[in-house]
C-alpha positions as CSV (number, residue, x, y, z in Angstrom):
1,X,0.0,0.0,0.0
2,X,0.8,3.4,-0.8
3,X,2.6,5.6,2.2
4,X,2.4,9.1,2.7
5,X,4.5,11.6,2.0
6,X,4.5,13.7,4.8
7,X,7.0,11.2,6.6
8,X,3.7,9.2,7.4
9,X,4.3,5.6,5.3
10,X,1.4,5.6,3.3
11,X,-16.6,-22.7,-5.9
12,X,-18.4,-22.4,-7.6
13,X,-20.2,-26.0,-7.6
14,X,-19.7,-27.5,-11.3
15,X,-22.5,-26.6,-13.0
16,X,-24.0,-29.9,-14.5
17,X,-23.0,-31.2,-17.2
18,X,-26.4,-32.0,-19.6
19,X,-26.2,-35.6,-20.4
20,X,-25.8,-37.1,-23.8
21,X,-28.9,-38.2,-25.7
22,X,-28.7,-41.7,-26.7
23,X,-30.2,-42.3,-30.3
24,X,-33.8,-42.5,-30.3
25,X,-32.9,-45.8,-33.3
26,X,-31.1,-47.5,-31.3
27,X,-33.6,-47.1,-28.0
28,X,-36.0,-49.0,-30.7
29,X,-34.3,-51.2,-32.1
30,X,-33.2,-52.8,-28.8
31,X,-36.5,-52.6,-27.9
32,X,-37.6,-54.6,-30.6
33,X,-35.1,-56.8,-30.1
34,X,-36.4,-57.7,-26.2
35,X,-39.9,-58.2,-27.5
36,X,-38.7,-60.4,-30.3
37,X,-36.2,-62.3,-27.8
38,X,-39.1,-63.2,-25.3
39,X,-41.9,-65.1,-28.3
40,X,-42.9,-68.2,-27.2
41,X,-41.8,-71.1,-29.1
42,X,-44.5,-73.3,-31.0
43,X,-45.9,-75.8,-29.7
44,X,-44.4,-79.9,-31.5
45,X,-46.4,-81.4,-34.1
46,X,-49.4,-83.2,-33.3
47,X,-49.1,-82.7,-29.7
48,X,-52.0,-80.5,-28.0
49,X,-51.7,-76.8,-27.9
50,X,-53.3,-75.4,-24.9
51,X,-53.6,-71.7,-24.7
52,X,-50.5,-70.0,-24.6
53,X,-49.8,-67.6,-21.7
54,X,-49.5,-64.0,-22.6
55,X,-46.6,-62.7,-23.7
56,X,-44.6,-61.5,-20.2
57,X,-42.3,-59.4,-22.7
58,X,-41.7,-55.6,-21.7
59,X,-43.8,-53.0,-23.3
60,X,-42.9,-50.1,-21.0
61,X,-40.9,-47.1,-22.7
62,X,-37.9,-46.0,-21.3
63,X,-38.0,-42.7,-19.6
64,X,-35.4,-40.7,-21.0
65,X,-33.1,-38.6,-18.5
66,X,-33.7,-35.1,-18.4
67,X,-31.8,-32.2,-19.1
68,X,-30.5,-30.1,-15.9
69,X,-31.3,-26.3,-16.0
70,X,-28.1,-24.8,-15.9
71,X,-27.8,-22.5,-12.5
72,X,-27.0,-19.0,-12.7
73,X,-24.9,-17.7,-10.1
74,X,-24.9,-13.9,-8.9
75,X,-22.5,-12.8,-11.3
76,X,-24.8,-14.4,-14.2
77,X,-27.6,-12.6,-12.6
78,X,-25.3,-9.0,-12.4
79,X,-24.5,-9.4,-15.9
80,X,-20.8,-9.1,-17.5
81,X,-21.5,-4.9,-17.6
82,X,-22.8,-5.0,-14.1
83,X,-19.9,-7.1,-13.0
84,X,-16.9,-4.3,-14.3
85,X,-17.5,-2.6,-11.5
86,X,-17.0,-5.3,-8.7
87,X,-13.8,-5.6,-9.8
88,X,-12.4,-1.8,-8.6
89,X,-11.8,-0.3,-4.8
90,X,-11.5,3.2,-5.1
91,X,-9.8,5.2,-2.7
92,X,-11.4,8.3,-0.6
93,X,-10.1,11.0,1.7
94,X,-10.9,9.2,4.8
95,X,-12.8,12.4,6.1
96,X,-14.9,13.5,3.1
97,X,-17.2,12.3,0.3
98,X,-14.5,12.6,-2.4
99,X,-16.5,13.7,-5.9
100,X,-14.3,11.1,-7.9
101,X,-15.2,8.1,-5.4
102,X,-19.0,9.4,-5.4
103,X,-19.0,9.2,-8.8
104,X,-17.3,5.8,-8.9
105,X,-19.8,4.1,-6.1
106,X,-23.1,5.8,-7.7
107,X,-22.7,5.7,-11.5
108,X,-20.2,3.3,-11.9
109,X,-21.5,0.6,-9.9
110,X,-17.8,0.1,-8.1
111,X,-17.6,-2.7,-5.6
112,X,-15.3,-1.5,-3.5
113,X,-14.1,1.8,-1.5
114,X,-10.8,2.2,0.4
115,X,-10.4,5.1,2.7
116,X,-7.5,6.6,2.1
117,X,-5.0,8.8,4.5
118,X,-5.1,9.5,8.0
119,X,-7.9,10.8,10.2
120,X,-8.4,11.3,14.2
121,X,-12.0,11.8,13.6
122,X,-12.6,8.4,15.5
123,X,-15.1,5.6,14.7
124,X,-18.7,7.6,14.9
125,X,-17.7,9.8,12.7
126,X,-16.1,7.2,10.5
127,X,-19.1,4.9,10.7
128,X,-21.1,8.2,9.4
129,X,-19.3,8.7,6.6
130,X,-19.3,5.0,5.7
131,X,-23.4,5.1,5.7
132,X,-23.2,8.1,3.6
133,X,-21.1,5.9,0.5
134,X,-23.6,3.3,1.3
135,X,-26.4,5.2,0.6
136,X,-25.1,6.0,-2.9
137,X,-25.4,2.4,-3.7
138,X,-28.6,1.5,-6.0
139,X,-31.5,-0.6,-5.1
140,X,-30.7,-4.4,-5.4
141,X,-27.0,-4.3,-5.8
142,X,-24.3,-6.1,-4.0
143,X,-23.0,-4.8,-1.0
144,X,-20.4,-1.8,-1.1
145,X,-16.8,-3.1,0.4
146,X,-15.3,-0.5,2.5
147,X,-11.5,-1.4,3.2
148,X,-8.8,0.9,4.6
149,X,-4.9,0.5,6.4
150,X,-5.1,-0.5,10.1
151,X,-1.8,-2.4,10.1
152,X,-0.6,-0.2,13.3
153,X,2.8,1.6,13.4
154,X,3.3,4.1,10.7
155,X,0.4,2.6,8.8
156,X,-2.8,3.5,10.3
157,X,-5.6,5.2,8.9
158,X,-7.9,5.5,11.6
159,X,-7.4,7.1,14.9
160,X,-9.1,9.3,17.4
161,X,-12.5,8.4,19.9
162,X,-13.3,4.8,20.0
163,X,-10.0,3.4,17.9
164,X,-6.7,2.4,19.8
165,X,-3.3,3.1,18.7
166,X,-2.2,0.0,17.2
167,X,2.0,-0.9,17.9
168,X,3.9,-1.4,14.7
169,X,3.6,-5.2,13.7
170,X,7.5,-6.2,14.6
171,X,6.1,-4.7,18.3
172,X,3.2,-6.6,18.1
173,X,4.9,-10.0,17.6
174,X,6.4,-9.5,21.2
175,X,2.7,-10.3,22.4
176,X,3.0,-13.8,21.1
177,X,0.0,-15.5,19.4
178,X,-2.0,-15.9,21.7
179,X,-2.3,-12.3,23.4
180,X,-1.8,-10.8,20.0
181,X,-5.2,-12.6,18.5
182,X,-7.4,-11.5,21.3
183,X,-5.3,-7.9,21.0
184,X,-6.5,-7.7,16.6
185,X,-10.0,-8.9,17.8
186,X,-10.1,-5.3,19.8
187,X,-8.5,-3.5,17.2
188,X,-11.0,-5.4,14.9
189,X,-14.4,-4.6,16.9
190,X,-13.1,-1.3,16.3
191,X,-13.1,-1.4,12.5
192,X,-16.7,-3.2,12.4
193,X,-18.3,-0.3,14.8
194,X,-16.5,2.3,12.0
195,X,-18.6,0.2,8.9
196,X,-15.2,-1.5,7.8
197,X,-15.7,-4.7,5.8
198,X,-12.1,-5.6,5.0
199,X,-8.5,-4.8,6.7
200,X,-5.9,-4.5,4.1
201,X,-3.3,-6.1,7.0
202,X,-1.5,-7.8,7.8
203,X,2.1,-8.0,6.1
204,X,3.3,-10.8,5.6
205,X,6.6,-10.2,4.5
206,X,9.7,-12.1,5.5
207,X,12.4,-9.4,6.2
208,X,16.0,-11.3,5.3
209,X,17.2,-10.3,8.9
210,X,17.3,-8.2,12.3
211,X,20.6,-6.8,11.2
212,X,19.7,-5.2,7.3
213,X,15.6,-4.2,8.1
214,X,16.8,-0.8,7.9
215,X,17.8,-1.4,4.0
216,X,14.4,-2.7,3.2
217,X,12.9,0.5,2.7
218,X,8.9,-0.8,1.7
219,X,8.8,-2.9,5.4
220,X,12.1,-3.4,7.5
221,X,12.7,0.3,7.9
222,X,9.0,1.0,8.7
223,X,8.8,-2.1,11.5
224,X,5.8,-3.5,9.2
225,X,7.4,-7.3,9.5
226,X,6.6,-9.5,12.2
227,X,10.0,-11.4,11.9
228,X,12.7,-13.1,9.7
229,X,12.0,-16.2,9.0
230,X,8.4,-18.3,7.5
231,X,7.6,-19.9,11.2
232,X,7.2,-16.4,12.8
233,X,5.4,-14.4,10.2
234,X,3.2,-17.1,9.5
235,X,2.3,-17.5,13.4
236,X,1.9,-13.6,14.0
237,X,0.2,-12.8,10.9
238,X,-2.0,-15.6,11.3
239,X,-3.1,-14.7,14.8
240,X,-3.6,-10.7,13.9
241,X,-6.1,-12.0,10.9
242,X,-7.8,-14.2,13.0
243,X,-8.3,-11.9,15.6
244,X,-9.5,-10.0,12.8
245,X,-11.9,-12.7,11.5
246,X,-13.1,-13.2,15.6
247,X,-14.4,-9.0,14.9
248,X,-15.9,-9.8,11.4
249,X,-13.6,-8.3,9.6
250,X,-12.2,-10.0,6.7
251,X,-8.0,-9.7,6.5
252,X,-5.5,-9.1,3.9
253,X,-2.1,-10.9,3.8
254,X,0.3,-8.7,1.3
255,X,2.5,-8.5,-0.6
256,X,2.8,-11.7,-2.4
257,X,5.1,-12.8,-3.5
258,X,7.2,-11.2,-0.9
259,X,8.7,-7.0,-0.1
260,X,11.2,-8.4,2.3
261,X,14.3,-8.5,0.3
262,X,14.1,-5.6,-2.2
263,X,15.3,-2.0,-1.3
264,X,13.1,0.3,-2.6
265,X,9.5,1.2,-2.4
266,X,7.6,0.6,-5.6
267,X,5.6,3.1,-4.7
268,X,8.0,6.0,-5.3
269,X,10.6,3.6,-7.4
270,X,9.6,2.3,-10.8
271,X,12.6,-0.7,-10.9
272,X,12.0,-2.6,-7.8
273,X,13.4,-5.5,-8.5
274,X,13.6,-8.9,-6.1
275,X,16.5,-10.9,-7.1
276,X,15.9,-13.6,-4.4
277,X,12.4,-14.5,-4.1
278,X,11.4,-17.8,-6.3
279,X,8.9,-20.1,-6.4
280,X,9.9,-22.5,-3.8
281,X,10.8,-19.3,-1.2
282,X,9.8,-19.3,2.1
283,X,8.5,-15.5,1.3
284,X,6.1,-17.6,-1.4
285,X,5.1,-20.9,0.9
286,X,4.6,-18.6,4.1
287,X,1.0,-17.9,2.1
288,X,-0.1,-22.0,2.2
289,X,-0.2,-21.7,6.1
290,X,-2.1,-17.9,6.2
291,X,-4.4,-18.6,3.4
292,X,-5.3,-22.3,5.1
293,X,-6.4,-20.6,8.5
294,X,-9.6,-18.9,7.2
295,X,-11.3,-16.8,5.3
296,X,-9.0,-13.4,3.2
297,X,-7.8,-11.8,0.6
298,X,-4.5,-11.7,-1.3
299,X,-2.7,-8.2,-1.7
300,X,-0.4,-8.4,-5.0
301,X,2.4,-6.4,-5.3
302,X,4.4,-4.8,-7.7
303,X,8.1,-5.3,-8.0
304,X,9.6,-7.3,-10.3
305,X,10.7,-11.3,-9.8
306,X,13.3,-12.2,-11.6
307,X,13.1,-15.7,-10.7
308,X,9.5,-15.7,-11.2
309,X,8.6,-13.4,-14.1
310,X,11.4,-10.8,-14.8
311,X,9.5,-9.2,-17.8
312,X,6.4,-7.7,-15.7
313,X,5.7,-6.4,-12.5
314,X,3.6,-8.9,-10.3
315,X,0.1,-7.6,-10.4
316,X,0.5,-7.4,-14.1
317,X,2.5,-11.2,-14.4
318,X,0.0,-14.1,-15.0
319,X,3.4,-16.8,-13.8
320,X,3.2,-14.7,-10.8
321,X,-0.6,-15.1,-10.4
322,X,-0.6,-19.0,-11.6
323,X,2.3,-19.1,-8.6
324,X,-0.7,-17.9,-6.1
325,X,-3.8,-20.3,-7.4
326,X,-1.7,-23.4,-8.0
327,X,1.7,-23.7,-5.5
328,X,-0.2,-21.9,-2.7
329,X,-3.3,-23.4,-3.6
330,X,-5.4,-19.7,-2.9
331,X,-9.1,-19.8,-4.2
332,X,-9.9,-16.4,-3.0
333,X,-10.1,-13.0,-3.9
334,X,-6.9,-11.9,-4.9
335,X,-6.3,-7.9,-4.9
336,X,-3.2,-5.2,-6.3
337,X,-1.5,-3.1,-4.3
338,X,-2.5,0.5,-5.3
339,X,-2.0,1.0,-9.1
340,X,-3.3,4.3,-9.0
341,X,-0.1,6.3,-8.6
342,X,2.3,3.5,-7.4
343,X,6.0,4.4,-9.4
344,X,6.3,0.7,-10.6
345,X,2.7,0.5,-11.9
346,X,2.8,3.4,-13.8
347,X,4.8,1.8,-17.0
348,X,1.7,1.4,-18.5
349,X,-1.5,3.8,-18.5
350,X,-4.2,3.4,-16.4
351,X,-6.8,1.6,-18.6
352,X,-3.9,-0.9,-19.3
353,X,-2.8,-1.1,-16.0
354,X,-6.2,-2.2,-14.8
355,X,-6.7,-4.9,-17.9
356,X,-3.7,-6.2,-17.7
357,X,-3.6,-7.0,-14.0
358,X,-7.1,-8.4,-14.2
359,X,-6.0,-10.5,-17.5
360,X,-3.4,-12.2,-15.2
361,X,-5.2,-13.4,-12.9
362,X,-6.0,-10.5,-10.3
363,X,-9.6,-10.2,-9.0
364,X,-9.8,-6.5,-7.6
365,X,-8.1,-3.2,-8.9
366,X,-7.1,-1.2,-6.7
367,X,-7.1,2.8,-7.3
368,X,-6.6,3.7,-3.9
369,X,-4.3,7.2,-4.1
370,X,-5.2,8.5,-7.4
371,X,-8.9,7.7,-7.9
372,X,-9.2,10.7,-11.0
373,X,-7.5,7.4,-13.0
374,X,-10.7,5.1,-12.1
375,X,-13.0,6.3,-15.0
376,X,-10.0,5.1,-17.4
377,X,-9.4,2.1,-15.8
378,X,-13.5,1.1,-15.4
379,X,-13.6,2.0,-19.1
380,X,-10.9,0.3,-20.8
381,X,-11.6,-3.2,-18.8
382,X,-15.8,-2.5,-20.0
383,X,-14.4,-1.7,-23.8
384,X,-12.3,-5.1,-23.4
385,X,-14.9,-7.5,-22.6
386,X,-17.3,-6.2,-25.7
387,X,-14.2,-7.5,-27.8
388,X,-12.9,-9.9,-26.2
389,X,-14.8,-13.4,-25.0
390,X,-12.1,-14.9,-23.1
391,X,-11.6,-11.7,-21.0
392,X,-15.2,-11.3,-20.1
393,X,-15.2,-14.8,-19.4
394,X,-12.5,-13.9,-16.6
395,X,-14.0,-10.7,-15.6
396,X,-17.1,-12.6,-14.7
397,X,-15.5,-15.7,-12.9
398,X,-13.8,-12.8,-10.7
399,X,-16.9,-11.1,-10.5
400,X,-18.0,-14.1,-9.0
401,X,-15.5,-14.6,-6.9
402,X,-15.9,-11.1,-4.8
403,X,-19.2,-11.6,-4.5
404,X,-19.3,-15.1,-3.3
405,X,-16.8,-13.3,-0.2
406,X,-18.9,-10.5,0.1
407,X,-22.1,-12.7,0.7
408,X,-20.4,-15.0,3.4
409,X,-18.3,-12.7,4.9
410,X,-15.4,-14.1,7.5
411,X,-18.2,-17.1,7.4
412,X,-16.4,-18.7,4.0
């Protein structure tokens, strides 16, 4: 996620298949064949012929298997043009309707709304302006995600009456898990009074070590990490989310494949590139065990791979996507990291940007800092699916996909 620049960081069940119709020929010829099988035999020659019994042959016709009525799921029902819009989160000033995200959430139809920046207004006054988004929604339509950045530390939206200041993450692994779930399940109650659907925490990057954090300018220099190594992050990112999950509040482990070993920020650095991270890391299998515990989303970032996908940044890299869904075995919603006004996003516009992370796999874009981009990026992904069948194919299996989450919640 995007820090600030003040000094402040910013299954679908298988639908059935219809079965094959045999060949109405053949259904009578074998039925002739029965009939013909099961004559009595005449009686010998000059012997008596009492009356024969009748024929016990079968003369009922077969009952041919119908066809199943294909289900429609939601995103059927919402249509491919309705479904465009579940696939955005637009950012807002955290105190304010923004015009752009009004605009996005009332004539766009966009899914999703991140609240953006840092406010002390506390959580009535947050919960008010929440209601007032919602009530932009139309009639009928699938609920309206709000999601913001309550990681703790330097990254913390919301503060003031009713919300807790929340330690940076490497301080909250001193808790242990235990103290630190039922300490995120606070923090989370917190975020549910406010209106807020979906925490986009916690990190679960692996920081190479105690002694260089301070090189790893996206996490290690900001005390994001919760350790050094796959068995701690994995344990104290788990418990934060679940405590999360205990409030209703659905978490977000980022940024896959791994910010723990580059140096610079991809949000002010266009060449971030990873030169250790590969698809058998510990930054990469540290997602099996998160993802396994419950219900969450994915935050993609990014940086380049070069052992993964040296050619594209990871939101845009399908090998980088196909890494998530099949090694890590993650069925969920899968998200960017901001690709608004992020430096590494911005080799390629807007409207491309958005189509060609949700090409390679991604589920929700996310427009969080800059949301004057969103008209571009709604309308380039709704010109793509009028020409192309195999993209509106994916936008609605991840149309889908959010609103399946959306309707069970932390339940899944």
């Amino acid at each position: 996620m995007r820090m600030m620049r003040t000094g402040s960081p910013r299954h679908r069940p298988p639908r059935s298949r219809p079965p094959r119709a045999g060949s109405a020929l053949a259904i009578g010829l074998l039925a002739a064949a029965l009939v013909a099988g099961c004559a009595p035999e005449p009686a010998p020659s000059g012997t008596s012929d009492p009356d024969p019994a009748p024929s016990q042959a079968a003369t009922s016709t077969p009952t041919p298997t119908p066809t199943p009525t294909p289900t429609r799921n939601a995103a059927d029902e919402l249509g491919v043009a309705g479904c465009v819009g579940q696939l955005f989160m637009v950012g807002t000033e955290v105190e304010t309707l923004t015009p752009e995200a009004v605009a996005a959430v009332r004539d766009r139809g966009v899914g999703g709304l991140f609240l953006h920046g840092r406010s002390t207004a506390g959580v009535a006054a947050t919960a008010a302006l929440v209601e007032q988004f919602r009530a932009l929604v139309p009639a009928a339509s699938p609920r309206l995600w709000v999601a913001t950045d309550q990681e703790g530390g330097e990254v913390q939206v919301l503060r003031g009456p009713g919300f807790d200041d929340i330690p940076f993450a490497i301080r909250q692994a001193d808790l242990g898990p235990e103290e630190l779930r039922s300490a995120a399940a606070t923090w989370g109650g917190q975020l549910a009074a406010a209106g807020i659907d979906v925490n986009l925490a916690p990190v679960a990057d692996i920081v190479t070590s105690a002694d260089v954090r301070f090189d790893n300018a996206p996490i290690g220099a900001l005390g994001r990490q919760y350790g050094y190594d796959e068995a701690t992050v994995a344990a104290d990112a788990g418990a934060f989310a679940a405590g999360m999950r205990d409030a209703g509040v659905i978490p977000t482990f980022k940024h896959f494949p791994g910010l723990g070993r580059v140096q610079a920020n991809t949000d002010y650095s266009a060449d971030v590139v990873d030169t250790t991270v590969g698809p058998g890391s510990p930054d990469v299998d540290v997602y099996r065990t998160l993802t396994a515990s419950g219900p969450a989303l994915v935050m993609v970032g990014t940086a380049h791979y070069a052992n993964i996908d040296p050619d594209n940044p990871a939101a845009f890299s399908p090998a980088v996507l196909d890494l998530l869904r099949e090694r890590v075995g993650f069925d969920g919603v899968v998200i960017t990291d901001d690709l608004s006004a992020a430096a590494a996003a911005e080799v390629l516009s807007p409207g491309d940007r958005a189509v060609s992370a949700i090409a390679a796999g991604a589920d929700i874009v996310l427009a969080s800092a800059d949301p004057t981009v969103l008209p571009a990026m709604h309308d380039a992904v709704a010109g793509r699916v009028q020409s192309d069948a195999a993209f509106a194919q994916r936008v609605l299996g991840s149309c889908e996909r959010v609103l399946e989450a959306k309707e069970a919640g932390v339940r899944g």
